[in-house]
PyMOL commands that place a pseudoatom at each C-alpha (Angstrom):
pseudoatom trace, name=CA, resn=UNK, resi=1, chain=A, elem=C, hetatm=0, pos=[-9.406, -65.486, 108.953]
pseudoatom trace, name=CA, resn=UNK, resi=2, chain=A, elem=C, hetatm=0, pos=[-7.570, -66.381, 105.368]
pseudoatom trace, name=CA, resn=UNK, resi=3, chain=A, elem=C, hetatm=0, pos=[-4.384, -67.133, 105.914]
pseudoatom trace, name=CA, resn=UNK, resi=4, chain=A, elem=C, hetatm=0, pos=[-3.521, -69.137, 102.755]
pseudoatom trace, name=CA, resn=UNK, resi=5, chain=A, elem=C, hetatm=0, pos=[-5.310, -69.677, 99.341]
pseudoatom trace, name=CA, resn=UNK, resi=6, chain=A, elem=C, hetatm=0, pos=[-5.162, -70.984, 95.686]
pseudoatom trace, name=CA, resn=UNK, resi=7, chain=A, elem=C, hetatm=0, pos=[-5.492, -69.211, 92.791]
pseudoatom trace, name=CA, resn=UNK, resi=8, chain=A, elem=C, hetatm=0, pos=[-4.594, -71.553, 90.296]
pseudoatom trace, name=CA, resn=UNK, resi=9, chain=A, elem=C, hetatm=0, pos=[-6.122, -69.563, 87.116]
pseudoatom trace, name=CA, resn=UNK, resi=10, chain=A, elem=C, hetatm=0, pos=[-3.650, -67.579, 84.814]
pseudoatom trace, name=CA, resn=UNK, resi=11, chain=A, elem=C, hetatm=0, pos=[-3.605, -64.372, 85.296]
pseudoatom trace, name=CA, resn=UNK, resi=12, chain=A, elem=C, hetatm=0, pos=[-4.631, -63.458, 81.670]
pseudoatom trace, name=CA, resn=UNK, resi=13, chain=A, elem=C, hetatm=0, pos=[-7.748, -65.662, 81.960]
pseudoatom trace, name=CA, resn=UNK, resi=14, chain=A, elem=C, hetatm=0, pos=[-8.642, -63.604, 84.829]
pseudoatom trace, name=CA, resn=UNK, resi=15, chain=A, elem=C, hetatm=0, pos=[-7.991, -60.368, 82.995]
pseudoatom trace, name=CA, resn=UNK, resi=16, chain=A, elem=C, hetatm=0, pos=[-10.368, -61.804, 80.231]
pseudoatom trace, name=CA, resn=UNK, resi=17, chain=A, elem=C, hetatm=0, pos=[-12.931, -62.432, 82.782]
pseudoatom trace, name=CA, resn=UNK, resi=18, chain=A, elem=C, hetatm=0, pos=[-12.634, -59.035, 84.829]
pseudoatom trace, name=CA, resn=UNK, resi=19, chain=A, elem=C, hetatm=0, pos=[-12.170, -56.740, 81.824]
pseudoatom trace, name=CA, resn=UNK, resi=20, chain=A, elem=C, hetatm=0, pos=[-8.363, -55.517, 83.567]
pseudoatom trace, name=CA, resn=UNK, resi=21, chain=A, elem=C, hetatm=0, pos=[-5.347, -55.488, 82.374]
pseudoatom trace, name=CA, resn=UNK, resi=22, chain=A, elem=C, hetatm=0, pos=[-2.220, -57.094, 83.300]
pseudoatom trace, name=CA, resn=UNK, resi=23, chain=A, elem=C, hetatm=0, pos=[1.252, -55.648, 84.171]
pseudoatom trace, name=CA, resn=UNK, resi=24, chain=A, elem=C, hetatm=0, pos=[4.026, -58.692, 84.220]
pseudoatom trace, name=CA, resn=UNK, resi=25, chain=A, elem=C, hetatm=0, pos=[3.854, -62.396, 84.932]
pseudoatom trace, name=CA, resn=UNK, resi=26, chain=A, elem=C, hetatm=0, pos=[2.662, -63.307, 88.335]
pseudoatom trace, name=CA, resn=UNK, resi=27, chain=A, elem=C, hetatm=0, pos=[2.891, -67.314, 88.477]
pseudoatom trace, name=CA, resn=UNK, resi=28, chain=A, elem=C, hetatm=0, pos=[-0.369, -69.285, 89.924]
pseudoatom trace, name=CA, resn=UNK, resi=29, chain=A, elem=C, hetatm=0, pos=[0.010, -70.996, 92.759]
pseudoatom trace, name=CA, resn=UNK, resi=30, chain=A, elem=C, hetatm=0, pos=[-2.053, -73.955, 94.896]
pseudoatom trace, name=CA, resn=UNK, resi=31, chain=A, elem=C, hetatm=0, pos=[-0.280, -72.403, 98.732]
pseudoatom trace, name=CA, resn=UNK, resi=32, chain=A, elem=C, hetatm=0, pos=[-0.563, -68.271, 98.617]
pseudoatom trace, name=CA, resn=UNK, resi=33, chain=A, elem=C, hetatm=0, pos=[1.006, -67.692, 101.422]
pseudoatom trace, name=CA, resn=UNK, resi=34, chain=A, elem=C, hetatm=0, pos=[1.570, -64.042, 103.557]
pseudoatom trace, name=CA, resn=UNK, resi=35, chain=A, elem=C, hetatm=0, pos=[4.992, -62.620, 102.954]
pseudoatom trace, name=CA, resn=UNK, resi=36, chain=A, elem=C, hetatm=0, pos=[4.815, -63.572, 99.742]
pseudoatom trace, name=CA, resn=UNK, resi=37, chain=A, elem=C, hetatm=0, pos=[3.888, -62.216, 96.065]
pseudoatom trace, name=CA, resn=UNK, resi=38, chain=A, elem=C, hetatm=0, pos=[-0.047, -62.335, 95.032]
pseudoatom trace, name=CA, resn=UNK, resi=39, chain=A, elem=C, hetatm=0, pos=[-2.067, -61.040, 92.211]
pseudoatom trace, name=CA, resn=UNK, resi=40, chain=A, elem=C, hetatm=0, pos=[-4.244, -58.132, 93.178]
pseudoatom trace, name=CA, resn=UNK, resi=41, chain=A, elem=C, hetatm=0, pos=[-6.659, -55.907, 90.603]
pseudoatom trace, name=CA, resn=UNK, resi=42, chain=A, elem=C, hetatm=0, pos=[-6.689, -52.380, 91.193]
pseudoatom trace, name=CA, resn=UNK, resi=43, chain=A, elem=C, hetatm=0, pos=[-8.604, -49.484, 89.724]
pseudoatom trace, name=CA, resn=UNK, resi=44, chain=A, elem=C, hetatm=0, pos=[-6.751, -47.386, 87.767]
pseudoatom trace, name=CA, resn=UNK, resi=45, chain=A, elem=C, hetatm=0, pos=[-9.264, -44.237, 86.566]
pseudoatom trace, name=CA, resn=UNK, resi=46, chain=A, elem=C, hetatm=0, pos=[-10.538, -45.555, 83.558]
pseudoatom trace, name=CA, resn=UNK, resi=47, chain=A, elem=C, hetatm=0, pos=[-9.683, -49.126, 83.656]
pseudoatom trace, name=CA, resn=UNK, resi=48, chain=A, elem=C, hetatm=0, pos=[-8.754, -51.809, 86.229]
pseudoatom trace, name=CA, resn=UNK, resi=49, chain=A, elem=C, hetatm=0, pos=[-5.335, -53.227, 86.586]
pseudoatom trace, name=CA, resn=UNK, resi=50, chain=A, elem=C, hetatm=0, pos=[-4.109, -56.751, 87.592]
pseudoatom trace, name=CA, resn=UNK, resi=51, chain=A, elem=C, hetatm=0, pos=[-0.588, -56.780, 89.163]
pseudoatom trace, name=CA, resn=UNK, resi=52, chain=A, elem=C, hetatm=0, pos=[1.737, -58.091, 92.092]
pseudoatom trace, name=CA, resn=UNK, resi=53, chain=A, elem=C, hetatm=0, pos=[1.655, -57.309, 95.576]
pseudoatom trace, name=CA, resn=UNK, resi=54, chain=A, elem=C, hetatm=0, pos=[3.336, -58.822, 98.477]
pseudoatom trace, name=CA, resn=UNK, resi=55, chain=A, elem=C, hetatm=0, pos=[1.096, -60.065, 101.088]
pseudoatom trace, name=CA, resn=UNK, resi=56, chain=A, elem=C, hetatm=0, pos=[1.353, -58.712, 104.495]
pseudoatom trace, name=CA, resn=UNK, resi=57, chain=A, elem=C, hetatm=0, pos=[0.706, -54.837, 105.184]
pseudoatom trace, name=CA, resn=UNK, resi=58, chain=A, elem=C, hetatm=0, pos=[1.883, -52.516, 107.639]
pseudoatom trace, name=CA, resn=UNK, resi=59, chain=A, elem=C, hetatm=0, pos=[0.073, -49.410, 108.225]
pseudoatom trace, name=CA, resn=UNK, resi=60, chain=A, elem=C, hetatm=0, pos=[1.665, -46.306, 108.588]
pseudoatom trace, name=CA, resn=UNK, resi=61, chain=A, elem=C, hetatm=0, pos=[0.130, -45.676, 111.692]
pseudoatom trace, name=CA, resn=UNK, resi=62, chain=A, elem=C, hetatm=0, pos=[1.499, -49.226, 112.685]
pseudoatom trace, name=CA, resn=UNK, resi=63, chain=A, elem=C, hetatm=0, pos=[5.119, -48.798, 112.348]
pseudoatom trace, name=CA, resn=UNK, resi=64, chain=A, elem=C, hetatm=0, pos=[6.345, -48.990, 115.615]
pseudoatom trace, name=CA, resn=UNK, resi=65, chain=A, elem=C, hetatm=0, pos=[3.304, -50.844, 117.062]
pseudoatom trace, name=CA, resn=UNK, resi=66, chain=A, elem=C, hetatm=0, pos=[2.751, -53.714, 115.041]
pseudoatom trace, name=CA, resn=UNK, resi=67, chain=A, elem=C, hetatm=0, pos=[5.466, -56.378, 115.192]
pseudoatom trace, name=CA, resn=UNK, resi=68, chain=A, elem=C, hetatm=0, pos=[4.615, -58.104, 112.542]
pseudoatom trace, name=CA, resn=UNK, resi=69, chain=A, elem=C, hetatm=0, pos=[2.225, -56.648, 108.903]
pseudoatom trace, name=CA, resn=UNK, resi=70, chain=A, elem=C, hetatm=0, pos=[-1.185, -57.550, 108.889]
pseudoatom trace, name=CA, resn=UNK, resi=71, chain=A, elem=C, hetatm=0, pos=[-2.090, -59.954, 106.438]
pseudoatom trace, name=CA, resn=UNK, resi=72, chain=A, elem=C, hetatm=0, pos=[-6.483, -59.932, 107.641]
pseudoatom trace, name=CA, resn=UNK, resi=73, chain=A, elem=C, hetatm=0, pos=[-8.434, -56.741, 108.106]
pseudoatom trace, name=CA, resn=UNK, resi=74, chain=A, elem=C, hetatm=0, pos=[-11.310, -57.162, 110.251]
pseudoatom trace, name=CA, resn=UNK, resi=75, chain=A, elem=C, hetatm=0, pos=[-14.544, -55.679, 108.060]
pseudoatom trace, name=CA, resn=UNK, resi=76, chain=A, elem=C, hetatm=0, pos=[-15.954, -54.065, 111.308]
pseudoatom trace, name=CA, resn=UNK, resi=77, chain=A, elem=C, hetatm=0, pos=[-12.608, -52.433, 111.742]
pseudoatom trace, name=CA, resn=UNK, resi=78, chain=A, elem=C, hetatm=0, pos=[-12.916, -50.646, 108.986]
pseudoatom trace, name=CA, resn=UNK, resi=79, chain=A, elem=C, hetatm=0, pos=[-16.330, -49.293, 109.859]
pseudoatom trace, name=CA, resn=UNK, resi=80, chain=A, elem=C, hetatm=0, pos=[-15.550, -48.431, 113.273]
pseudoatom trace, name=CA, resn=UNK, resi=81, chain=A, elem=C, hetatm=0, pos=[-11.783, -47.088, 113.536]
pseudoatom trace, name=CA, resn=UNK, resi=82, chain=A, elem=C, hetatm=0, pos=[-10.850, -44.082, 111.647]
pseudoatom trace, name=CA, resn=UNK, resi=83, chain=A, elem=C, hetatm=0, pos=[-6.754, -45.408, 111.475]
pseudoatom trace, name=CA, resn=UNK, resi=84, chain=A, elem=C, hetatm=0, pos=[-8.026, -47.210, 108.162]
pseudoatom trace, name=CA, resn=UNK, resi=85, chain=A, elem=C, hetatm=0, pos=[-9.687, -44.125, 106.696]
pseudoatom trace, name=CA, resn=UNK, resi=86, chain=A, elem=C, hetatm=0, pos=[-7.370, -43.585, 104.459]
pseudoatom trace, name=CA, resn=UNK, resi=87, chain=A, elem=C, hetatm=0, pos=[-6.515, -47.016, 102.887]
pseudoatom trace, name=CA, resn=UNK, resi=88, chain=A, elem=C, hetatm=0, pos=[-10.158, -47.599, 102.551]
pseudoatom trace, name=CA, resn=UNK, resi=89, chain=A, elem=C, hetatm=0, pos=[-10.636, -44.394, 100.648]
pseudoatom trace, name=CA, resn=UNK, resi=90, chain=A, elem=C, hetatm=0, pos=[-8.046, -45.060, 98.264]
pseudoatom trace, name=CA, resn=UNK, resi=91, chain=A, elem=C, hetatm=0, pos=[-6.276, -48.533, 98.795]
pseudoatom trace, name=CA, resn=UNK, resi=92, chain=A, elem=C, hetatm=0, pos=[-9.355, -51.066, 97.851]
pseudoatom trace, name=CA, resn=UNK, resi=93, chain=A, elem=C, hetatm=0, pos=[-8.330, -54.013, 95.668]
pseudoatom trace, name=CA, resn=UNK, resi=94, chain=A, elem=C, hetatm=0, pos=[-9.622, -57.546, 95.124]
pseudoatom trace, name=CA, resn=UNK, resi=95, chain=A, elem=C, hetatm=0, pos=[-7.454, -60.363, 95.520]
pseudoatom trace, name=CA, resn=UNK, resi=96, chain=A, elem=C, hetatm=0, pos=[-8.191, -63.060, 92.906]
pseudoatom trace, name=CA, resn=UNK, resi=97, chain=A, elem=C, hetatm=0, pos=[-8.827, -66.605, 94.025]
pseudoatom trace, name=CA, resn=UNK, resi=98, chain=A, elem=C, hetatm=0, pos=[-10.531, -70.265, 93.714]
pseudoatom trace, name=CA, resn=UNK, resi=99, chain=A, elem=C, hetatm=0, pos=[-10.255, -71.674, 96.665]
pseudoatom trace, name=CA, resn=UNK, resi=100, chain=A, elem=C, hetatm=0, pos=[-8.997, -71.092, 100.324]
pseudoatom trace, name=CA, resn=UNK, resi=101, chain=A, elem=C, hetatm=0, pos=[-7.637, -73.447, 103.269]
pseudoatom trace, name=CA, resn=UNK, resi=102, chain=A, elem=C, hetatm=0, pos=[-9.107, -73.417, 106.908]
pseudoatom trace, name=CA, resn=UNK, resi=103, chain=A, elem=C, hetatm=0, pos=[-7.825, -75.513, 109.799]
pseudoatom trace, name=CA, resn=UNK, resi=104, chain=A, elem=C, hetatm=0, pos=[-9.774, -77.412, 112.372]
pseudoatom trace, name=CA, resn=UNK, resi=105, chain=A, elem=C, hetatm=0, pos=[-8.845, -77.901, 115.877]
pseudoatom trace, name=CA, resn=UNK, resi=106, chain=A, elem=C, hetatm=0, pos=[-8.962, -82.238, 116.010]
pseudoatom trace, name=CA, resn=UNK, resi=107, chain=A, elem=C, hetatm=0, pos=[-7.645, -82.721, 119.774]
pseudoatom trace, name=CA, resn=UNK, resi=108, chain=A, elem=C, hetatm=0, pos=[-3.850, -81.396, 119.578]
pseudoatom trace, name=CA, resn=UNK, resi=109, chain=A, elem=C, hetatm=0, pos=[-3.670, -81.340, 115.985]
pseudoatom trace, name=CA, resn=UNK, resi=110, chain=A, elem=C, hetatm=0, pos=[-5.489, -78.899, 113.240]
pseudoatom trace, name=CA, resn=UNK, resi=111, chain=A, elem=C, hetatm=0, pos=[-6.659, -81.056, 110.011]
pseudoatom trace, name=CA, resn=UNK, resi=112, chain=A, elem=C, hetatm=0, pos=[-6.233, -78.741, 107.036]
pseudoatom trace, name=CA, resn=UNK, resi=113, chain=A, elem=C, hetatm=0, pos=[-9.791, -78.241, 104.792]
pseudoatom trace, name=CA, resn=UNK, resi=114, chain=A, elem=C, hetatm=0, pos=[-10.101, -76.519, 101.271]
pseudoatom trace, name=CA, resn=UNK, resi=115, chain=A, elem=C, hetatm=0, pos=[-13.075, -74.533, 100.694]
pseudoatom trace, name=CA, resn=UNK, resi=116, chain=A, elem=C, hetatm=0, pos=[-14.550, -73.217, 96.975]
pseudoatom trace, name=CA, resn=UNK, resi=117, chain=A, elem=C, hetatm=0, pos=[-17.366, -72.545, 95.478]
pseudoatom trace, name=CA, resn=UNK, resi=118, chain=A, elem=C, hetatm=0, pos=[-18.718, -74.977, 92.876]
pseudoatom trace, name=CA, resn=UNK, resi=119, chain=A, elem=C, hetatm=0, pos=[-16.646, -75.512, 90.104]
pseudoatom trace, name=CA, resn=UNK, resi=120, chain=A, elem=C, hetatm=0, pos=[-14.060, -74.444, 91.778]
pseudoatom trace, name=CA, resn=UNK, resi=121, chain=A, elem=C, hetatm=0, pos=[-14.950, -70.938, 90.119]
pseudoatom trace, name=CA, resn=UNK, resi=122, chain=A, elem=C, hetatm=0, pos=[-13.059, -67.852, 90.566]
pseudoatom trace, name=CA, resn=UNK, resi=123, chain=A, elem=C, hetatm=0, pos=[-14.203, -65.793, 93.002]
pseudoatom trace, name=CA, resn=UNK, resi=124, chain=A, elem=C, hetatm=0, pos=[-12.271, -62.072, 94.444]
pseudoatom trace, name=CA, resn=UNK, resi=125, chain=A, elem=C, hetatm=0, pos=[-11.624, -60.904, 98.133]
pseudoatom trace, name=CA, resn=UNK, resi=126, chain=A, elem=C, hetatm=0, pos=[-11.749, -57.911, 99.319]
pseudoatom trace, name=CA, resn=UNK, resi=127, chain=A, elem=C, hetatm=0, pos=[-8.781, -56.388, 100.281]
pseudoatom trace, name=CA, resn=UNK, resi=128, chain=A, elem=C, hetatm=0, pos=[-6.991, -53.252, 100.803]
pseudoatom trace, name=CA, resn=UNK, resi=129, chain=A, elem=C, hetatm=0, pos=[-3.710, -52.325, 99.681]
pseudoatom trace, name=CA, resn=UNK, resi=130, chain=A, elem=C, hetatm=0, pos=[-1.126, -49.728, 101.353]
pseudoatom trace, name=CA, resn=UNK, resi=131, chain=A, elem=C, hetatm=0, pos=[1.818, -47.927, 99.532]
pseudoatom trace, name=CA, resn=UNK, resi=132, chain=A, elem=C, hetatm=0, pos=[4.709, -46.333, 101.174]
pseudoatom trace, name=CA, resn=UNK, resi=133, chain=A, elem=C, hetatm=0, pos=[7.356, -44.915, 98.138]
pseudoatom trace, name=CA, resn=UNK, resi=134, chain=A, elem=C, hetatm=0, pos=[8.625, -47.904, 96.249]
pseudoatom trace, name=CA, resn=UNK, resi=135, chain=A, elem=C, hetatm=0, pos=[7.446, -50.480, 98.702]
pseudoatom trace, name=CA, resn=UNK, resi=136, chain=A, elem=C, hetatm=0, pos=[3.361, -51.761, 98.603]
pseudoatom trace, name=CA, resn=UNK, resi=137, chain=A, elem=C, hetatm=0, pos=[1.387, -54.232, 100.783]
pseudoatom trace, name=CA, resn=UNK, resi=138, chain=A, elem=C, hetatm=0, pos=[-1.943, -56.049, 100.686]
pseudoatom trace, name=CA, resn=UNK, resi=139, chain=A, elem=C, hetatm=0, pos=[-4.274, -57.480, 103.260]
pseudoatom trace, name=CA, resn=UNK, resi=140, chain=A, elem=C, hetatm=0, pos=[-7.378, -59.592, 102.951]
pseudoatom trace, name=CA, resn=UNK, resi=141, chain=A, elem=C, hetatm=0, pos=[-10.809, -58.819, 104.682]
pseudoatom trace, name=CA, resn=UNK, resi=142, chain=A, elem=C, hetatm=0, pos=[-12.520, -60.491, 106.608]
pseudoatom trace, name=CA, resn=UNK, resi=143, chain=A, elem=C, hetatm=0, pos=[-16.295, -60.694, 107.847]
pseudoatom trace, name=CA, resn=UNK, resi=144, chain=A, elem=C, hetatm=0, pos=[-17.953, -63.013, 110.143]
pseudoatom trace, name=CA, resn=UNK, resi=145, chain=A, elem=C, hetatm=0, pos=[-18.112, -66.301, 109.256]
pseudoatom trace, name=CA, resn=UNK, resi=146, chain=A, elem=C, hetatm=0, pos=[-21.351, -67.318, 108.351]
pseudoatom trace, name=CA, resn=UNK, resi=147, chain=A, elem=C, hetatm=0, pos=[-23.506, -70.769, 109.446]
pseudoatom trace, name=CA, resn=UNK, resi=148, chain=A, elem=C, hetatm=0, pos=[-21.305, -73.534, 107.718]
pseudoatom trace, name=CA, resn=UNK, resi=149, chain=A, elem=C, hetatm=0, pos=[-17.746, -71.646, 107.927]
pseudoatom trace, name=CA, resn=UNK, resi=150, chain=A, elem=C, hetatm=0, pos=[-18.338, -70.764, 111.856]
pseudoatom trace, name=CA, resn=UNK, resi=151, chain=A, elem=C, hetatm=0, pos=[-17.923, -74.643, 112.433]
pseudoatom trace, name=CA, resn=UNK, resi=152, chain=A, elem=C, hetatm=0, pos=[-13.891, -74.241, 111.356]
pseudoatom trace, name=CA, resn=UNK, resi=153, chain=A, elem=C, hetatm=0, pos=[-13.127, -70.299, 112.262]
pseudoatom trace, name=CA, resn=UNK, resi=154, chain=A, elem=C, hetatm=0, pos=[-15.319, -67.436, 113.306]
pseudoatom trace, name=CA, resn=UNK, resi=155, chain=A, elem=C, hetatm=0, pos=[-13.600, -65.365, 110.446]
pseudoatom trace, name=CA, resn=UNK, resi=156, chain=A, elem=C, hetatm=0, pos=[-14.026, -65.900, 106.948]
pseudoatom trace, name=CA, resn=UNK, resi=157, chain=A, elem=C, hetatm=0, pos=[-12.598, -63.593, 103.805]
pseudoatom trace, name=CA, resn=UNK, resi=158, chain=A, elem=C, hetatm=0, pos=[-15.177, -61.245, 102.591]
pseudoatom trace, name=CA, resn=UNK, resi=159, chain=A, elem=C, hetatm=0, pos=[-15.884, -63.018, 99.510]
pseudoatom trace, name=CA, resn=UNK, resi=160, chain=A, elem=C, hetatm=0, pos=[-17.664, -60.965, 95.902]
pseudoatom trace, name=CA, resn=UNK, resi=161, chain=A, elem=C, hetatm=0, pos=[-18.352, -61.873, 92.740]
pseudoatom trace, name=CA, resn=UNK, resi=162, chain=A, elem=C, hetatm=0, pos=[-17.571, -59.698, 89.485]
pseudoatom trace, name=CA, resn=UNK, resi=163, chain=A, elem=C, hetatm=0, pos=[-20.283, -57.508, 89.673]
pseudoatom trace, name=CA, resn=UNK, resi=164, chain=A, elem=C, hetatm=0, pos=[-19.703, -56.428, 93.886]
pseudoatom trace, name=CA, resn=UNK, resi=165, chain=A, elem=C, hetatm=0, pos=[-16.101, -56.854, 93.464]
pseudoatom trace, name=CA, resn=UNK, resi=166, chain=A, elem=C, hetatm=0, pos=[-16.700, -53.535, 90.285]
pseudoatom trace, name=CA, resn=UNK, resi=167, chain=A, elem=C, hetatm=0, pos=[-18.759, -51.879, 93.006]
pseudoatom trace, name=CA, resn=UNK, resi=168, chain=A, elem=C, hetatm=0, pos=[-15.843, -52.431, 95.351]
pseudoatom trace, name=CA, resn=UNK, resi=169, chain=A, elem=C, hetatm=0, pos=[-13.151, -51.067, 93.635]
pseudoatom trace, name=CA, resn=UNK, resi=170, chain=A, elem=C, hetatm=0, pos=[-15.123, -48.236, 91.996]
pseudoatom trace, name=CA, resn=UNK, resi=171, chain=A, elem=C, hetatm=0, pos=[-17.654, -47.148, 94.852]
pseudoatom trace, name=CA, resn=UNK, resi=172, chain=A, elem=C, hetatm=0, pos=[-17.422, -46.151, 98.484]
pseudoatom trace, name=CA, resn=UNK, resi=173, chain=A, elem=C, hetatm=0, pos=[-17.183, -49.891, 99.163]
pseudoatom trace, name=CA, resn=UNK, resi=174, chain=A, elem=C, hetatm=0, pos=[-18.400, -49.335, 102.922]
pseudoatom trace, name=CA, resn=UNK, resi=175, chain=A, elem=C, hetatm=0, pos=[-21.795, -50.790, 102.196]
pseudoatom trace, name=CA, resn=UNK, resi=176, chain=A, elem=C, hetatm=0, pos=[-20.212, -53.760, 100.801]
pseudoatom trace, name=CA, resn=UNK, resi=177, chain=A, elem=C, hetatm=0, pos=[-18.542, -54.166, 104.321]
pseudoatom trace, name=CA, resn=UNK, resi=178, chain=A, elem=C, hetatm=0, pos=[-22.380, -54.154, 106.019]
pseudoatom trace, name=CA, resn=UNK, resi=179, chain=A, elem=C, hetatm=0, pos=[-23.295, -56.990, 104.070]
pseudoatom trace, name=CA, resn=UNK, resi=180, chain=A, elem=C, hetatm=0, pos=[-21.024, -59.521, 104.202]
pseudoatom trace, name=CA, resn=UNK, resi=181, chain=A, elem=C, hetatm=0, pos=[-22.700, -63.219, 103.338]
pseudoatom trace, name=CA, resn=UNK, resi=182, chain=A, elem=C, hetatm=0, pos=[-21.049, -66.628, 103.108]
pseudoatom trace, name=CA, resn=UNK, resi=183, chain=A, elem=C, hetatm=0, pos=[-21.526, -67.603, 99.536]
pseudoatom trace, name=CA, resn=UNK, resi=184, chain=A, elem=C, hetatm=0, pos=[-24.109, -70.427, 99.293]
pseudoatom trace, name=CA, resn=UNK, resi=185, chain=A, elem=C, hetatm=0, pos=[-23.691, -74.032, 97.599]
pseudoatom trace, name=CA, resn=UNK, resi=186, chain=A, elem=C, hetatm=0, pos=[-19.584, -73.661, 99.186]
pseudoatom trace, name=CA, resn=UNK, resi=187, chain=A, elem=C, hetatm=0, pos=[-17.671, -77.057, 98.320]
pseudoatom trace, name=CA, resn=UNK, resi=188, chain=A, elem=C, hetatm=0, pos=[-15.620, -78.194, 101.610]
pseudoatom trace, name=CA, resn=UNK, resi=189, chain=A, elem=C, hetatm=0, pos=[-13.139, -81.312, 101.819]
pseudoatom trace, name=CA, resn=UNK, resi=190, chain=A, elem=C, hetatm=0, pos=[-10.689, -82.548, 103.983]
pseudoatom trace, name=CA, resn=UNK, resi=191, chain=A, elem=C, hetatm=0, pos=[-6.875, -81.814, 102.563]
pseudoatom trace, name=CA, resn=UNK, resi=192, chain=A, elem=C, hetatm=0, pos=[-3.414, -83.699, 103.223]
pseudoatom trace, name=CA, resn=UNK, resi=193, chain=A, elem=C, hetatm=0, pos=[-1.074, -81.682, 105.737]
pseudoatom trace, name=CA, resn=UNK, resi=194, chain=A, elem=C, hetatm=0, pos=[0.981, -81.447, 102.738]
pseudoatom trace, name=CA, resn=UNK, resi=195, chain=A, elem=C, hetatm=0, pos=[-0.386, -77.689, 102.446]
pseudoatom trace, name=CA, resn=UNK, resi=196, chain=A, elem=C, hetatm=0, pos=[0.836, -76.771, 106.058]
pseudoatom trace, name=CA, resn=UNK, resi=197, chain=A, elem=C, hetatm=0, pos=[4.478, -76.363, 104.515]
pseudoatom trace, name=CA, resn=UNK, resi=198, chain=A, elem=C, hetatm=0, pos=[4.257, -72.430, 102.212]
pseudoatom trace, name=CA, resn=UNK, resi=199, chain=A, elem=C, hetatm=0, pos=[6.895, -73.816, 100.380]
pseudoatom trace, name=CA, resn=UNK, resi=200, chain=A, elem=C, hetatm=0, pos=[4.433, -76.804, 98.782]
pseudoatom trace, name=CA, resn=UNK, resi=201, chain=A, elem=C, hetatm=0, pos=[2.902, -75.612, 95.434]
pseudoatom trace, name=CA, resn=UNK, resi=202, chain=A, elem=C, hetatm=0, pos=[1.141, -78.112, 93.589]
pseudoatom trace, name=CA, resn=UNK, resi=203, chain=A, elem=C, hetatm=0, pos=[-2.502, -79.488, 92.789]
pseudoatom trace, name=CA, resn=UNK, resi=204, chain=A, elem=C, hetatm=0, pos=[-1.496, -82.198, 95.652]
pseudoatom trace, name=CA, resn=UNK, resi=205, chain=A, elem=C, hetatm=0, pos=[-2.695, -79.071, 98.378]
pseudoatom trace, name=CA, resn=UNK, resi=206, chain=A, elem=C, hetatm=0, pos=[-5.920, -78.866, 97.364]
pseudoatom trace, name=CA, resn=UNK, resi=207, chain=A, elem=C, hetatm=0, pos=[-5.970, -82.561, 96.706]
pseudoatom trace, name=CA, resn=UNK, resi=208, chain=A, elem=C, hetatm=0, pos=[-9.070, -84.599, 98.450]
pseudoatom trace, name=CA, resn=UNK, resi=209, chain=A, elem=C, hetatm=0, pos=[-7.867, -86.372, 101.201]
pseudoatom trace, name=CA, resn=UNK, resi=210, chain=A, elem=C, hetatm=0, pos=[-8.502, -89.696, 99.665]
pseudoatom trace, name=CA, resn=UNK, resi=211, chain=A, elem=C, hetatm=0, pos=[-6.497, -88.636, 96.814]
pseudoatom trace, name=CA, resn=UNK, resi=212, chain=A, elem=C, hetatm=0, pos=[-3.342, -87.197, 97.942]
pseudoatom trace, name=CA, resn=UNK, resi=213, chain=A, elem=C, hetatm=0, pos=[-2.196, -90.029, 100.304]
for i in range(1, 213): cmd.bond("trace and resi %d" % i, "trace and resi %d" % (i + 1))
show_as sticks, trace
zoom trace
């Protein structure tokens, strides 16, 4: 699953590097966290658009059903259910970010991990976004985990580069969902449990354990 991630790039760097444009300030931050505000990029006919969201979705068809909003979309959902038809026609996004959190199980206890691809450069996740009148949502989705990820969840975001992540947003998108890899070369180290609290938000999350003791 992704339940918490960095992106700790401006959001008109990552309008530069997309080609999008950006409506309003949406602050960086080391501890995204769901129920909170992210940075999405949307299409927008001719041009793509990068803009808040709060994280956490509730499907229209989920009102009543779902006590709480989803913040993960299972990939294989989306190919198999026809209750996401519509958001996957016309709700994709891609949710900006360099880095994400995992948790392994240690006994009783869950050690915190932070996960990014070298360089700690910016990647996007897939994600669909759902609006109801005034009110919008966003969800992240997720694939298998592949060979090194599966050793800390059996989920992992569906991660794409610039060029899938243009496909995504501009094409069916469904194929995209069939071929779900882990990204190769992925940078993993052990974090301080200072993440665990949502309200933490600095470079001390991401920290190497070493470091932020």
């Amino acid at each position: 699953m992704c339940g918490r991630f960095a992106r700790t790039l401006p959001v008109e760097k990552i309008a530069e590097i997309f080609g999008a444009e950006t409506a309003g300030d949406i602050p960086a931050s080391w501890n995204c966290s769901p129920g909170k505000d992210i940075a999405v990029i949307l299409s927008e006919g001719s041009f793509c658009m990068i803009k808040k969201s709060f994280w956490g979705v509730m499907p229209s068809w989920g009102r009543g059903r779902l006590t709480r909003p989803l913040i993960n979309i299972r990939s294989e959902t989306l190919l198999e259910k026809r209750t996401f038809e519509r958001l996957l026609s016309v709700g994709r996004c891609l949710i900006p970010a360099d880095g994400f959190y995992e948790w392994i199980k240690e006994g009783e206890r869950k050690r915190p991990v932070f996960i990014s691809l070298p360089g700690r450069r910016l990647f996007f996740m897939a994600g669909l976004l759902e609006r109801e009148g005034s009110e919008e949502g966003c969800a992240v989705i997720t694939a298998q985990a592949g060979e090194r990820l599966s050793s800390f969840h059996h989920r992992m975001p569906l991660i794409m580069d610039k060029t899938l992540g243009e496909a995504w947003l501009t094409g069916d998108g469904r194929f995209l969902l069939k071929e779900a890899r882990e990204p190769s070369g992925l940078q993993i180290w052990p974090v301080s449990s200072f993440v665990n609290d949502p309200e933490h938000d600095s470079p001390l999350c991401a920290a190497p354990l070493q470091e932020a003791r």
